[in-house]
DODRENVEX-182551 format. One record per atom (N, C-alpha, C, O): x, y, z. Coordinates in pm, whole numbers, plus 50000, padded with zeros to 5 digits. Atoms other than C-alpha are relative to their C-alpha. Layout:
BEGIN
XYZ ...
This chain:
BEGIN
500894995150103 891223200143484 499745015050018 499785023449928 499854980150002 890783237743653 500875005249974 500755015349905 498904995250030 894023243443640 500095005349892 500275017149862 499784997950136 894143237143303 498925009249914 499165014149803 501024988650049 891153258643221 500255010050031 499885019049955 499704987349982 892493285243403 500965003149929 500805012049845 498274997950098 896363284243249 499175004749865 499575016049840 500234998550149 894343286542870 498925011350008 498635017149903 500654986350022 891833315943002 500945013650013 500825024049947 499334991249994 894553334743138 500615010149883 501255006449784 499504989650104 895363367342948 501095006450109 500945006450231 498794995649850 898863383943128 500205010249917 500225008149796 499694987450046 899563421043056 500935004550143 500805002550264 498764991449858 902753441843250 499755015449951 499655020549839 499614987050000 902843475143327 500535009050047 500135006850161 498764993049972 905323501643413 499385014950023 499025022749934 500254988449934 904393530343644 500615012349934 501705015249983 499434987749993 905183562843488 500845008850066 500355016550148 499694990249890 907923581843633 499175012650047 498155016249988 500484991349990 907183610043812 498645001550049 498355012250104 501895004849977 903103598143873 499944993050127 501014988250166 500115004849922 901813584544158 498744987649940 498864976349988 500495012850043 899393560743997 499564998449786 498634992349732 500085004150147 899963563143574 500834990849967 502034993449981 499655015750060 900743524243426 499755002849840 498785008749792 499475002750163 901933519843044 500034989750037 500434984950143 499395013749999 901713488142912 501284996249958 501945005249905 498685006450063 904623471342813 500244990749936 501224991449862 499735013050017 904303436442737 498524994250002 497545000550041 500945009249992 901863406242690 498205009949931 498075020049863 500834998950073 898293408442606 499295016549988 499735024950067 500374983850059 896513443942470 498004998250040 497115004949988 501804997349978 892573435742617 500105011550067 499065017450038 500314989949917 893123465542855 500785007849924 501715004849849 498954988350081 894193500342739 501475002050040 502064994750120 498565000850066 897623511842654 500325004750144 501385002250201 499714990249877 897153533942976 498934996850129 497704996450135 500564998349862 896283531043313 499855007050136 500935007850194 499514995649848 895463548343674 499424989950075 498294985550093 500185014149890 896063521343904 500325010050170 501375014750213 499864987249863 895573544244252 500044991650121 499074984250118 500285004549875 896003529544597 499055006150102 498635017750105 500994998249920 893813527244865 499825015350092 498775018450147 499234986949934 895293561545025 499465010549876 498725019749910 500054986150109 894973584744689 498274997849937 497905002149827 501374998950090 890853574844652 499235008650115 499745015050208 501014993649915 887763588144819 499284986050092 499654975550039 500155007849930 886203564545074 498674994949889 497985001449810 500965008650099 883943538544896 498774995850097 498764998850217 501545002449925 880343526045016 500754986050056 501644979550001 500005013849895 880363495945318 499064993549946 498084991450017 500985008050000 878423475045094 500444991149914 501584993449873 499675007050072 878343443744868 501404996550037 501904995350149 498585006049945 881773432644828 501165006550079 502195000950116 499474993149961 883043460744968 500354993550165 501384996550225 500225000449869 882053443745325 501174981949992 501694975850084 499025011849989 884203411445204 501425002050001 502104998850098 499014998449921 887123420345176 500505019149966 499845028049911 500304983649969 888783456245237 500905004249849 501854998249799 499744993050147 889353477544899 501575002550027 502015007850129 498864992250026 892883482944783 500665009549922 501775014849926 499914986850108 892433506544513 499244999949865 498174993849856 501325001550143 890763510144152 501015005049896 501765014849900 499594999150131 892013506743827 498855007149895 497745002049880 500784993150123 890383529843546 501515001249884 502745000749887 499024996550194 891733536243145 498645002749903 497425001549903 501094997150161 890133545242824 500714995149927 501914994649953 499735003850127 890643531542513 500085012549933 499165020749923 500344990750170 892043554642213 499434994849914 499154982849905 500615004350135 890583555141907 500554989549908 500144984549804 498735009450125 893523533341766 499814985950087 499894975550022 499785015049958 893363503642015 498804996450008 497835003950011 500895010850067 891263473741961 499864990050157 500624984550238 500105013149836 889773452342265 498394994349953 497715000249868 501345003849980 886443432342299 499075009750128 497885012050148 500374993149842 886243452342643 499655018049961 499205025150051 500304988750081 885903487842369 498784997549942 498574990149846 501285004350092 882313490142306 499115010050001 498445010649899 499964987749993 881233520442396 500315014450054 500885014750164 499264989549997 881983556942394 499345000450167 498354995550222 498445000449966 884033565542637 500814993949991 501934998949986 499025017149995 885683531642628 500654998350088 501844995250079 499475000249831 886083531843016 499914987349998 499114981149928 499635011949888 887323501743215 500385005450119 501285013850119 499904998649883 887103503843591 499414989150077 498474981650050 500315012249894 886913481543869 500885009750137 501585019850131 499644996349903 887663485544231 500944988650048 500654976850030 498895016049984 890823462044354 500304997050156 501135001750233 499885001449853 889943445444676 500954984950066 500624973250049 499395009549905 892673425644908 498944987450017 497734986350035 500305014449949 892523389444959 500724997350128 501944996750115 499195001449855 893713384045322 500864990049999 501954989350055 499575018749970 894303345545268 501235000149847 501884989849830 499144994550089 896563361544939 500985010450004 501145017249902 499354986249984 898953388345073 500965001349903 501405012749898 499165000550071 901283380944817 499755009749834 500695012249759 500584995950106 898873399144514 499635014050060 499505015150182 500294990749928 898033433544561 498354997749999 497994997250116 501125007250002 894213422544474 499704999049864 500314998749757 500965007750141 891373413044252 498885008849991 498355014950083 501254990050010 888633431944083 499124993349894 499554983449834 500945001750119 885533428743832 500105015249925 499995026749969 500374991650048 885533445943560 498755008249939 497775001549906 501554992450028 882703472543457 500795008149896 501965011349916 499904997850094 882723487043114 498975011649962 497875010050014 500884991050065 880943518042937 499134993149930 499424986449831 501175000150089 877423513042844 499605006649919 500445015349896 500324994350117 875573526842566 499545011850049 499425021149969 500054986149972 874673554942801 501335008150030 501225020250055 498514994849994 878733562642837 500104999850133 501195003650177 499275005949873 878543552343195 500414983650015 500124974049945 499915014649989 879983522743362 498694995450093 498465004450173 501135001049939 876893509443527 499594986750071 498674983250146 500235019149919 877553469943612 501534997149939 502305003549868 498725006450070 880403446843552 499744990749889 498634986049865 499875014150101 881463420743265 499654987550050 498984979149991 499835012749969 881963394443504 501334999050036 501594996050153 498685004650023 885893391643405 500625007650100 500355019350128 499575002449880 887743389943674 501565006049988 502355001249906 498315001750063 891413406443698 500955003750157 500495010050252 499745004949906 894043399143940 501295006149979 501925002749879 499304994450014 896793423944025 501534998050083 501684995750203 498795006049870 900343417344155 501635009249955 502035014149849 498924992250003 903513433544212 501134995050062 500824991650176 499095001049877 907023425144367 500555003950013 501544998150057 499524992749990 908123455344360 499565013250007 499715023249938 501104984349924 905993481444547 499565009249918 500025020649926 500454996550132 903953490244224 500785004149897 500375010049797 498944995350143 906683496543998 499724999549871 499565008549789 500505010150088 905853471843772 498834992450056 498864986250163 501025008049970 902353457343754 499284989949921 498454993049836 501005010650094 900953424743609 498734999850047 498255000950160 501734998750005 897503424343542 499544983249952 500284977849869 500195014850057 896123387943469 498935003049980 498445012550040 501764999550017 892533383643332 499734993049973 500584984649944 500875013149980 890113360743308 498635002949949 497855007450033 501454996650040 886843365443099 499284990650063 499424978650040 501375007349997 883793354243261 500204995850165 499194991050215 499775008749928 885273342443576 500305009850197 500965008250299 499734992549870 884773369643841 498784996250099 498345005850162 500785007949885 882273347644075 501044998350119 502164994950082 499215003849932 883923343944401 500574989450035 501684988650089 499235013950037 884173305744355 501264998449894 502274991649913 499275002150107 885923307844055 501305013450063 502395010350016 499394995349965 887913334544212 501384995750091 502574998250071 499275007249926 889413316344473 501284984949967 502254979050015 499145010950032 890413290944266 501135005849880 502145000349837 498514992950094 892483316044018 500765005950113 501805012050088 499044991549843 893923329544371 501344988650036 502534990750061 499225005949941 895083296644453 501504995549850 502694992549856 499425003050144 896683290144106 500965008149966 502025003849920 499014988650039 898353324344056 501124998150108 502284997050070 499085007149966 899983314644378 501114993449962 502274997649961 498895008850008 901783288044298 501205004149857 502375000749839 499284993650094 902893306043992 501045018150057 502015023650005 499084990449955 904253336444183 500934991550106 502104995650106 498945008549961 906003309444411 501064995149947 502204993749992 499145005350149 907353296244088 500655011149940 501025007349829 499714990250046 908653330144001 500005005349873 500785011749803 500474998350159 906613330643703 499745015849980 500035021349874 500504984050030 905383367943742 500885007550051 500445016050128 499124988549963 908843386443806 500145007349895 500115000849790 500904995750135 908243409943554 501905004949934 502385004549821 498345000050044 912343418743570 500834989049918 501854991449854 499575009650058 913103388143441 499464999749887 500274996449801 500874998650121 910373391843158 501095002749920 502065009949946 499084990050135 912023395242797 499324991449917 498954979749922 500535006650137 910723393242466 498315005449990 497885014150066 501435000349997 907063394042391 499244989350118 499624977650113 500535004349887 905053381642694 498624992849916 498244982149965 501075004550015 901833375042471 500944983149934 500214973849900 499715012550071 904103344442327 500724992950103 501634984650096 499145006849860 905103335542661 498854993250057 497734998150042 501055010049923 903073308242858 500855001350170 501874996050214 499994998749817 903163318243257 499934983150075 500654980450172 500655011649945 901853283443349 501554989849962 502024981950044 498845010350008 904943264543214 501284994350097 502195001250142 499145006049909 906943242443416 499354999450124 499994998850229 500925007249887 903973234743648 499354987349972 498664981850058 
């Protein structure tokens, strides 16, 4: 029954490192909730983050930020700036994902100032080249976390998220199939 709640929350977006950049992501494929553009930065190219909250669970692997243009359309666009950021911290008991973050969104004062909740879960198998982004509205509790950890698993076992193999439109693609 989780399973299956997770497979039908899942949203899957790929993205394709910019030549030349050390952390600019284009999307490419699958779903459009996050912007067109991303800096997905590793743990090496940030500034040292506070030892607190989840920071003390597990250890940060980097932070995703984007803006929304004026032309793209999300639920996660709500106000000006139309920032998305999260910080993307390692799962130890997951080495296979690069990590997981909550997202935090521009408030009506144009900062980000708390998170959504929604939960997004980053993976690569090919030393950020290409990056799938999975998401999950509502579901960034660390219970509920653990159990999209163990799930995405078995789907990168399944060599559901090789993103080389991807073709076609990804939003009409079901990840979960043939589990």
């Amino acid at each position: 029954m989780i399973e299956e709640f997770i497979s039908r929350s899942m949203q899957v977006a790929f993205y394709k490192k910019k030549e030349s950049t050390s952390s600019q992501y284009y999307w490419q494929q699958g779903s459009r909730i996050l912007p067109n553009r991303l800096s997905i930065s590793r743990d090496t190219e940030m500034t040292n983050v506070q030892h607190k909250g989840r920071n003390l669970l597990h250890p940060v692997a980097g932070q995703l930020l984007g803006s929304f243009t004026t032309k793209e359309e999300s639920p996660l666009k709500q106000h000006k700036p139309f920032v998305v950021r999260t910080q993307i911290w390692q799962v130890p008991l997951y080495p296979l994902f690069i990590g997981y973050g909550t997202l935090g969104i521009s408030s009506e004062s144009g900062r980000v100032t708390g998170d959504t909740g929604d939960l997004v879960v980053l993976y690569s198998c090919d030393q950020w080249a290409n990056i799938v982004i999975c998401y999950f509205a509502g579901m960034g509790n660390i219970n509920d976390m653990e159990q999209v950890m163990k799930y995405l698993q078995r789907l990168v076992e399944n060599e559901q998220f090789d993103v080389e193999q991807k073709k076609g439109d990804a939003s009409q693609q079901d990840p979960s199939n043939g589990l």
